[in-house]
PyMOL Python script that loads the backbone (N, CA, C, O; Angstrom):
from pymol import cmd

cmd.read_pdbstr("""\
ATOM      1  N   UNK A   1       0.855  -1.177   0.000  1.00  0.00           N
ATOM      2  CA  UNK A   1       0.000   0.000   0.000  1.00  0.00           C
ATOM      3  C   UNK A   1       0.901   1.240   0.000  1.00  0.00           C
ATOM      4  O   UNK A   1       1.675   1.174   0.955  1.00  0.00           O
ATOM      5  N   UNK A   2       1.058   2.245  -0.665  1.00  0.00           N
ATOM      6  CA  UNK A   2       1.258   3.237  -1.191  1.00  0.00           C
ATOM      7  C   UNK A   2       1.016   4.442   0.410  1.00  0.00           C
ATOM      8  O   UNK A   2       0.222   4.338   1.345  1.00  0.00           O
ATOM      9  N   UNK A   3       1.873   5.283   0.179  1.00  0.00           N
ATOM     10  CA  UNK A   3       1.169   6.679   0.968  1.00  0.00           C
ATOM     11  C   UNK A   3      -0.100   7.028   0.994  1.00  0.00           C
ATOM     12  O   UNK A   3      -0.899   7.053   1.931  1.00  0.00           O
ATOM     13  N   UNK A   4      -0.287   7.471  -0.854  1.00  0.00           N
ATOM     14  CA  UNK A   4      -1.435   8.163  -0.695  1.00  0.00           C
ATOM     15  C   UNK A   4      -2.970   6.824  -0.384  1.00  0.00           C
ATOM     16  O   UNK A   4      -4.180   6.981  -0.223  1.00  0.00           O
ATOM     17  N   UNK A   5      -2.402   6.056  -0.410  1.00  0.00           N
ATOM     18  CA  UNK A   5      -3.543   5.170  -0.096  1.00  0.00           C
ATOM     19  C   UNK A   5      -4.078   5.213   1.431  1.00  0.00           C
ATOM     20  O   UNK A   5      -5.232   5.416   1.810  1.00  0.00           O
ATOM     21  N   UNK A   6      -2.664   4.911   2.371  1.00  0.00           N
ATOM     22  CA  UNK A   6      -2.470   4.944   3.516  1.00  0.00           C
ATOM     23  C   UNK A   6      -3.470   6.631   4.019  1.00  0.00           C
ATOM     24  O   UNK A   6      -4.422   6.791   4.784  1.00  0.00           O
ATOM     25  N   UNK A   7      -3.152   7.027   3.674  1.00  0.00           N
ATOM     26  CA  UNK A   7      -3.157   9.123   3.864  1.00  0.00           C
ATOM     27  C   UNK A   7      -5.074   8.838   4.102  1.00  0.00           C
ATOM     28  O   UNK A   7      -5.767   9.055   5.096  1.00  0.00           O
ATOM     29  N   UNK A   8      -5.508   8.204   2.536  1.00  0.00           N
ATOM     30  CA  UNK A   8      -6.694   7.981   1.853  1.00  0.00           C
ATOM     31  C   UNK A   8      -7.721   7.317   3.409  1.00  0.00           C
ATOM     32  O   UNK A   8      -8.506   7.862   4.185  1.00  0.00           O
ATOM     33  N   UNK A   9      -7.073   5.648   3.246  1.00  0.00           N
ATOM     34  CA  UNK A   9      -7.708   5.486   4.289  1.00  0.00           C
ATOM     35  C   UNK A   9      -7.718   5.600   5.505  1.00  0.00           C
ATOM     36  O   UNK A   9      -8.422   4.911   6.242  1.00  0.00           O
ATOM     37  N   UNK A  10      -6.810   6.630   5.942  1.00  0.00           N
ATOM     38  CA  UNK A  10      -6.706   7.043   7.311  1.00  0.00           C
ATOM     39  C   UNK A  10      -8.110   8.153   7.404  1.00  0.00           C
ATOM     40  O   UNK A  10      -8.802   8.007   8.412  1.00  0.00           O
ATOM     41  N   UNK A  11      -8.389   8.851   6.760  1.00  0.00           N
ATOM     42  CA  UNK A  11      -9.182  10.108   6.493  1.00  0.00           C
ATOM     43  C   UNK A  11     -10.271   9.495   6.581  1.00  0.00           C
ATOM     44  O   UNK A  11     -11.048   9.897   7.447  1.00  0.00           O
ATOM     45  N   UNK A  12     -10.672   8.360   5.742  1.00  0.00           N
ATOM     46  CA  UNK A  12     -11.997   7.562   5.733  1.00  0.00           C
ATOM     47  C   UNK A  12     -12.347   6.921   6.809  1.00  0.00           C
ATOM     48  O   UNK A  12     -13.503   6.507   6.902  1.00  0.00           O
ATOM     49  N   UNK A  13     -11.501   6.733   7.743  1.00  0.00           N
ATOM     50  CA  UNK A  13     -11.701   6.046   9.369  1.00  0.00           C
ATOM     51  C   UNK A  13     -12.214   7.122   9.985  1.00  0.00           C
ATOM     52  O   UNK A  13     -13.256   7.036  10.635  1.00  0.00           O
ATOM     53  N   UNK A  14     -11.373   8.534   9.816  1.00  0.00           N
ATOM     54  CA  UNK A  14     -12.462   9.550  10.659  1.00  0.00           C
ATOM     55  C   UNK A  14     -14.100  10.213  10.015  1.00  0.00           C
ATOM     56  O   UNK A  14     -14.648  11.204  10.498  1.00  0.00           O
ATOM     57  N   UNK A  15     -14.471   9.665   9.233  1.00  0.00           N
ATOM     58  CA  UNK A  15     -15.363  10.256   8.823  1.00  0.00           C
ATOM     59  C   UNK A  15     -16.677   9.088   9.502  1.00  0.00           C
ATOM     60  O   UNK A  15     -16.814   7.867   9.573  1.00  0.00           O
ATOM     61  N   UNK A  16     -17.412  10.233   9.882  1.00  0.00           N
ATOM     62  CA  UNK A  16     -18.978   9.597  10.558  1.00  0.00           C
ATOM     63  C   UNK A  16     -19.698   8.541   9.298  1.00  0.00           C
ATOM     64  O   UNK A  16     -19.331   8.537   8.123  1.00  0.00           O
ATOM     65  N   UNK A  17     -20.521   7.893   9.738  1.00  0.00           N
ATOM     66  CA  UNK A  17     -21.065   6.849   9.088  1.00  0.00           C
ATOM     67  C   UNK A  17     -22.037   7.259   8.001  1.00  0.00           C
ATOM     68  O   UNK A  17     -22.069   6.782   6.867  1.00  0.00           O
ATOM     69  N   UNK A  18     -22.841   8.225   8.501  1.00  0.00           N
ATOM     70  CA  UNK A  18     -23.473   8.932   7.315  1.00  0.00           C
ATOM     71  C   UNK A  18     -23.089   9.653   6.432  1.00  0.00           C
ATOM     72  O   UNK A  18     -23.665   9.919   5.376  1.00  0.00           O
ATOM     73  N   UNK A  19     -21.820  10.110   6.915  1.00  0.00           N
ATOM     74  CA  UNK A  19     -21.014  11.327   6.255  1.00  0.00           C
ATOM     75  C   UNK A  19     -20.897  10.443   4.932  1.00  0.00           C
ATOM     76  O   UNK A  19     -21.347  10.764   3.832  1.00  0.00           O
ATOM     77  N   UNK A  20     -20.048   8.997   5.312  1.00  0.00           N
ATOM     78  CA  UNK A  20     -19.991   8.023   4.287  1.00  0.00           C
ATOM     79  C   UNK A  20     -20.673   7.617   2.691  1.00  0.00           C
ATOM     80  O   UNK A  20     -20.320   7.418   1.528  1.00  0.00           O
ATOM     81  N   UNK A  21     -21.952   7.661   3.601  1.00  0.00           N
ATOM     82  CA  UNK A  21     -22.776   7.227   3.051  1.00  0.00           C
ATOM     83  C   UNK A  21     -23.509   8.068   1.991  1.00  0.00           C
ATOM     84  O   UNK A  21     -24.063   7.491   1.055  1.00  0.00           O
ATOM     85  N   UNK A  22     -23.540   9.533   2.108  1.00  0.00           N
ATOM     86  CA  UNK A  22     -24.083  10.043   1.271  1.00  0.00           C
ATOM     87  C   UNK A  22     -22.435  10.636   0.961  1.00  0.00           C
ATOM     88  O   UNK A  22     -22.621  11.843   0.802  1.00  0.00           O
ATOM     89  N   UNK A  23     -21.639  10.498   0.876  1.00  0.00           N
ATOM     90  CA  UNK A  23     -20.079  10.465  -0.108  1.00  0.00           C
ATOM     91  C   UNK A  23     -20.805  10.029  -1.320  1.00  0.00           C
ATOM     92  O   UNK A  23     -21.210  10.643  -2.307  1.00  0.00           O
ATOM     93  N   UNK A  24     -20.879   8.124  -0.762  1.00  0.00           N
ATOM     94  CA  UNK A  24     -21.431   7.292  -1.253  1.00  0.00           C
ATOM     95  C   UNK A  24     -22.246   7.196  -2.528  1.00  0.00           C
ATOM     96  O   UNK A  24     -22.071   6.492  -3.522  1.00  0.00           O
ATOM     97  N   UNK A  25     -23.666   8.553  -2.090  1.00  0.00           N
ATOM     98  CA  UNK A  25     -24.726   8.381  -2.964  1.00  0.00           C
ATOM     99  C   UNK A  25     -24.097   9.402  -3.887  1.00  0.00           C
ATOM    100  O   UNK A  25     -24.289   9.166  -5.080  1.00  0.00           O
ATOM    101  N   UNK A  26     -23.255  10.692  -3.553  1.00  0.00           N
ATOM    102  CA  UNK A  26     -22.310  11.449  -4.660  1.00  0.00           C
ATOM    103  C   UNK A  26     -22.098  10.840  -5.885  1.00  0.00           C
ATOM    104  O   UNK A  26     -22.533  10.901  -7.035  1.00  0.00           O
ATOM    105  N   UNK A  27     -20.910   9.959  -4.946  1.00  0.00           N
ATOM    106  CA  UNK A  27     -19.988   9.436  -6.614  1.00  0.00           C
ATOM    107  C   UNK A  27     -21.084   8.426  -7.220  1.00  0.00           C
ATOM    108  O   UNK A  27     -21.092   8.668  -8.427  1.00  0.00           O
ATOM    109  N   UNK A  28     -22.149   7.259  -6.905  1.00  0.00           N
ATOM    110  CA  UNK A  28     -22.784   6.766  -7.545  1.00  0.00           C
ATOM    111  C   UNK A  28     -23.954   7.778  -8.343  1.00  0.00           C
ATOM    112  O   UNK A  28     -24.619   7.418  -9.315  1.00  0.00           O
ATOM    113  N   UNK A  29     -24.007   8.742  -7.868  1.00  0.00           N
ATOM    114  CA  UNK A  29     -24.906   9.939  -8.967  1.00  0.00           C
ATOM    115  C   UNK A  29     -23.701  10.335 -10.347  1.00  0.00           C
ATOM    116  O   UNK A  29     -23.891  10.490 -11.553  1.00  0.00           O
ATOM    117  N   UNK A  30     -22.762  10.382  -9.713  1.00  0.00           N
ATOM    118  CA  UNK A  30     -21.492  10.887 -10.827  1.00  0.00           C
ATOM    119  C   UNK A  30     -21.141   9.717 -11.896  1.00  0.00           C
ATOM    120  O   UNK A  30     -20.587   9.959 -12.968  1.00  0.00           O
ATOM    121  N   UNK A  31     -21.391   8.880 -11.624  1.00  0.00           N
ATOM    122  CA  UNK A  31     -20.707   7.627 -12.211  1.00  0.00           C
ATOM    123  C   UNK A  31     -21.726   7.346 -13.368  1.00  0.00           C
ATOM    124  O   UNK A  31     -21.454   6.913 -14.487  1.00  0.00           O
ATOM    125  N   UNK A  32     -22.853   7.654 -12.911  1.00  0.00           N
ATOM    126  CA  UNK A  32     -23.963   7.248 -13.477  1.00  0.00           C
ATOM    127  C   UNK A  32     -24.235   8.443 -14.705  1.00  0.00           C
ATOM    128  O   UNK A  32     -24.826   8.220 -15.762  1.00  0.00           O
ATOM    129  N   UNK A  33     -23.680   9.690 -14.305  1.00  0.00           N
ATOM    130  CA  UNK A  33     -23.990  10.878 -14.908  1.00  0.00           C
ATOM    131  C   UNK A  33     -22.740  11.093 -16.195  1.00  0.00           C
ATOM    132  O   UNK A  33     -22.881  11.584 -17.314  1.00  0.00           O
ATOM    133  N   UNK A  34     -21.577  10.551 -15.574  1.00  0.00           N
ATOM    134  CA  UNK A  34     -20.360  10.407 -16.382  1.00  0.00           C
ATOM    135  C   UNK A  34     -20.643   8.912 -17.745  1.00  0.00           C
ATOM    136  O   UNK A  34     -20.049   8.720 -18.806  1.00  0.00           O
ATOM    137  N   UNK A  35     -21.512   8.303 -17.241  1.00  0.00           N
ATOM    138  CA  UNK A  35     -21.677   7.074 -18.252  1.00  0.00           C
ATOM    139  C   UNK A  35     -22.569   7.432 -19.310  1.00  0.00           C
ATOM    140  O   UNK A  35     -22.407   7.239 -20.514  1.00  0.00           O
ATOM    141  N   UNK A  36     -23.875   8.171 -18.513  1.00  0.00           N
ATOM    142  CA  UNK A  36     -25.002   8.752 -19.532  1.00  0.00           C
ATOM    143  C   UNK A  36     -24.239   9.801 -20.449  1.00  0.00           C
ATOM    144  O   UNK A  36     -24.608   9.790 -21.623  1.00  0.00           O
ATOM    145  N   UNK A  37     -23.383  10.574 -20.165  1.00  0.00           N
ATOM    146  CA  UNK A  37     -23.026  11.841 -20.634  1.00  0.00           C
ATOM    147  C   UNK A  37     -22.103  11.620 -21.902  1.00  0.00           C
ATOM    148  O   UNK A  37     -21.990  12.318 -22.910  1.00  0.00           O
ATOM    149  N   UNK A  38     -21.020   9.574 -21.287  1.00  0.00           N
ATOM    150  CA  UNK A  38     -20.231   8.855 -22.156  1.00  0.00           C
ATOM    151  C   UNK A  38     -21.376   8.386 -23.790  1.00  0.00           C
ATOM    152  O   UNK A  38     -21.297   8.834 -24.934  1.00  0.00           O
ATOM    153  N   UNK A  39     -21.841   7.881 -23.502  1.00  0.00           N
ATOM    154  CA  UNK A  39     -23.345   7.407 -24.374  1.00  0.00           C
ATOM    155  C   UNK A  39     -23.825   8.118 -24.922  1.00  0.00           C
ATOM    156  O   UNK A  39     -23.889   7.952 -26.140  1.00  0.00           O
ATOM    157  N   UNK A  40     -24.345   9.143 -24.391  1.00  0.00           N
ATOM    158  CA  UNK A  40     -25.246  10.588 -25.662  1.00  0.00           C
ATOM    159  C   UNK A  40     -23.787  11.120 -26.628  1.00  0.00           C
ATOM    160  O   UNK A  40     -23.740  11.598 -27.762  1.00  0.00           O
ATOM    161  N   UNK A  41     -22.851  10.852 -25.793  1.00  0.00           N
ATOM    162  CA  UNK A  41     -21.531  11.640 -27.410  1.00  0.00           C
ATOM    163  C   UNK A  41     -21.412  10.610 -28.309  1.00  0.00           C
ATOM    164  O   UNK A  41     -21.066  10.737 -29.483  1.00  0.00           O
ATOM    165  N   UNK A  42     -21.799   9.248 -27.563  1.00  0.00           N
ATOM    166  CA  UNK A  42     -20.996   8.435 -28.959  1.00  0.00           C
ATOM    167  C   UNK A  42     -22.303   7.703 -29.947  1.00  0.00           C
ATOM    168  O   UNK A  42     -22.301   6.839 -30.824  1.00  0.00           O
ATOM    169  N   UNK A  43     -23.429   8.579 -29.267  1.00  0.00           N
ATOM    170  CA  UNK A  43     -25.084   8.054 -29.473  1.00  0.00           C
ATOM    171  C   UNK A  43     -25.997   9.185 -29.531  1.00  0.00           C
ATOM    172  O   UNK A  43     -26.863   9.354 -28.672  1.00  0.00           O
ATOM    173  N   UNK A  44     -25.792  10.122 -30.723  1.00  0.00           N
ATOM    174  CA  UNK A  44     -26.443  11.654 -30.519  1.00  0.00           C
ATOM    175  C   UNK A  44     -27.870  11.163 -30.918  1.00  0.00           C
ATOM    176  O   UNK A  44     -28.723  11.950 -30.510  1.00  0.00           O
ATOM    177  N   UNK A  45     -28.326  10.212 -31.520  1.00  0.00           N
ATOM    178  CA  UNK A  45     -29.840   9.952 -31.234  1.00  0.00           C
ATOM    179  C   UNK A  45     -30.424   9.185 -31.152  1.00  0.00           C
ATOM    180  O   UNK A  45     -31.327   8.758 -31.871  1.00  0.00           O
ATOM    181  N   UNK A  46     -29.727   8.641 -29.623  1.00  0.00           N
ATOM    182  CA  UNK A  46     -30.582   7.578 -28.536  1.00  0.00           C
ATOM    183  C   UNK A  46     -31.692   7.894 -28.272  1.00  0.00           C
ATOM    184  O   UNK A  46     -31.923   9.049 -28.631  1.00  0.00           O
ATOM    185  N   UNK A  47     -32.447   7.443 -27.839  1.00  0.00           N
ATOM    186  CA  UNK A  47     -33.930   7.381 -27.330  1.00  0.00           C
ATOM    187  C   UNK A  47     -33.649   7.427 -25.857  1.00  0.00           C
ATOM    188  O   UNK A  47     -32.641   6.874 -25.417  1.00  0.00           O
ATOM    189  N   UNK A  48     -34.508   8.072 -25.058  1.00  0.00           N
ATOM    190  CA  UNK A  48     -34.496   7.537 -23.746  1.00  0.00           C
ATOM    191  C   UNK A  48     -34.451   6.216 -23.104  1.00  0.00           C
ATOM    192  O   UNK A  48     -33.566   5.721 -22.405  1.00  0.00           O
ATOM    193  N   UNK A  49     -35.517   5.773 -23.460  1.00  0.00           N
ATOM    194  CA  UNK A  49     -35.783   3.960 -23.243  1.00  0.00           C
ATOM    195  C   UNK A  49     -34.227   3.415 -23.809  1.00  0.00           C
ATOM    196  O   UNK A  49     -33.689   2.781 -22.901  1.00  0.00           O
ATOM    197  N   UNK A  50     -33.237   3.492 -25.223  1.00  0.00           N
ATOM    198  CA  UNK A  50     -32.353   3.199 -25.289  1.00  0.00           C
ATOM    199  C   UNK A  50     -31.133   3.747 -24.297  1.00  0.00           C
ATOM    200  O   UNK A  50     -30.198   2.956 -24.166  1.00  0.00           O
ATOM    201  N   UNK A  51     -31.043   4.935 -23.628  1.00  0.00           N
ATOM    202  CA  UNK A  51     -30.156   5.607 -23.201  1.00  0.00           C
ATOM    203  C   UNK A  51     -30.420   4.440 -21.572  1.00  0.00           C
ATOM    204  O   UNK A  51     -29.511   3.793 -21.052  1.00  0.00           O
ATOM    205  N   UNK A  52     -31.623   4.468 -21.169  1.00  0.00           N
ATOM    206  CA  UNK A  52     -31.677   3.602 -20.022  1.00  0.00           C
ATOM    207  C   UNK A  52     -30.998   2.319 -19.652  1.00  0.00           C
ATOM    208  O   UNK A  52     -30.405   1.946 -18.640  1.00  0.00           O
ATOM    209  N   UNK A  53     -31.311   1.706 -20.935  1.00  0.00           N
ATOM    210  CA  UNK A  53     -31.103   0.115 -21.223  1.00  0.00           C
ATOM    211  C   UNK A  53     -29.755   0.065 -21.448  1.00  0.00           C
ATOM    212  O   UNK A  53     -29.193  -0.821 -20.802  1.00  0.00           O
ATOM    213  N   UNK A  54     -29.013   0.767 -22.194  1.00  0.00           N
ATOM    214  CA  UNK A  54     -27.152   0.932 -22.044  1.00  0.00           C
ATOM    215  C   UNK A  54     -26.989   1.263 -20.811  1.00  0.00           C
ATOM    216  O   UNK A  54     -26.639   0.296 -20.134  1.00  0.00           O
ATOM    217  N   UNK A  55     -27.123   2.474 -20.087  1.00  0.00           N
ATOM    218  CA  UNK A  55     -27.007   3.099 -18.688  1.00  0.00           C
ATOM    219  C   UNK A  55     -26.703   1.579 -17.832  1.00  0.00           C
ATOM    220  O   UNK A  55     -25.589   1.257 -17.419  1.00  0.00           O
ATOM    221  N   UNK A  56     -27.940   0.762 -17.680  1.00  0.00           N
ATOM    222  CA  UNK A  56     -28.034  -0.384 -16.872  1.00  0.00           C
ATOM    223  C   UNK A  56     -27.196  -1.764 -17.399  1.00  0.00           C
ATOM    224  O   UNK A  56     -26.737  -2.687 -16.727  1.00  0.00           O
ATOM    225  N   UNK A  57     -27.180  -1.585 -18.580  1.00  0.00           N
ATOM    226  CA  UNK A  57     -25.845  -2.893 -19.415  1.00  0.00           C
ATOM    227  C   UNK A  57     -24.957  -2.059 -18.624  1.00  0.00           C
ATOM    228  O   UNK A  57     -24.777  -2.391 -17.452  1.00  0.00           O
ATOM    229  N   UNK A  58     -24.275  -0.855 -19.156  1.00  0.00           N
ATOM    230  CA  UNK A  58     -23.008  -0.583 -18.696  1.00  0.00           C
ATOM    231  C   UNK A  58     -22.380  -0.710 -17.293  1.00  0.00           C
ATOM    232  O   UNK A  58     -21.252  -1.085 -16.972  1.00  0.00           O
ATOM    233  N   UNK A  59     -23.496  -0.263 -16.493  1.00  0.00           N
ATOM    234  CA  UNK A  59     -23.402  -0.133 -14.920  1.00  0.00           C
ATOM    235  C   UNK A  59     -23.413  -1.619 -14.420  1.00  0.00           C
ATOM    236  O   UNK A  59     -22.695  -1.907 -13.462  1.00  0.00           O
ATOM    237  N   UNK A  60     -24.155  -2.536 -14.990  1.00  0.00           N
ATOM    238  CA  UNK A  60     -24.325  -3.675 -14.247  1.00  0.00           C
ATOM    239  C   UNK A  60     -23.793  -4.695 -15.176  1.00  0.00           C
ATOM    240  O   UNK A  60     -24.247  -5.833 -15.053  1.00  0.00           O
ATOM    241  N   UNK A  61     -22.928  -4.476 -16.061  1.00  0.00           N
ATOM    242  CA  UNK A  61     -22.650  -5.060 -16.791  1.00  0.00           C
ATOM    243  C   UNK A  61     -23.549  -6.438 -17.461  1.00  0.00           C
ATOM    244  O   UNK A  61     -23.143  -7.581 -17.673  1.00  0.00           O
ATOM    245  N   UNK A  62     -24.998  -5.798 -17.706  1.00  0.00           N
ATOM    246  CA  UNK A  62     -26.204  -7.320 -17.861  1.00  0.00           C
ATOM    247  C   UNK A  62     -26.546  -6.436 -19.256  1.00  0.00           C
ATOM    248  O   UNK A  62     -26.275  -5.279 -19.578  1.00  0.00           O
ATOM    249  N   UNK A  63     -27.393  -7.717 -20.047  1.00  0.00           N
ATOM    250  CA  UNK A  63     -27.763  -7.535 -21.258  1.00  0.00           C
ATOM    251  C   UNK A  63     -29.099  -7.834 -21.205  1.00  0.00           C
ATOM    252  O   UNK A  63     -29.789  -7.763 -22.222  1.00  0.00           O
TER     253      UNK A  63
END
""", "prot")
cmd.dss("prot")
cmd.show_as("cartoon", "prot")
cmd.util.cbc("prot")
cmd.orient("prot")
């Protein structure tokens, strides 16, 4: 393990449980927003219903 890892999870031990948790719901809003955002550039006219159905392949890797 590395410094900045060490540094990383030292910081994450002090943080409260909820604090965590909505970290948590952050980056899974981002991830989700960074994938949709990946998809409409390389898919300028997806459909919604299509933009969904990639969204959930990509994220959950299911077909």
């Amino acid at each position: 393990m590395n410094n900045t890892e060490k540094i990383y999870l030292k910081k994450m031990r002090e943080i409260e449980g909820e604090k965590k948790v909505e970290i948590a719901f952050e980056l899974c809003k981002f991830v989700w927003k960074l994938a949709e955002e990946n998809i409409k550039s390389k898919n300028l006219h997806i459909s919604e219903k299509e933009l969904k159905k990639e969204l959930i392949k990509r994220i959950y890797d299911r077909y």
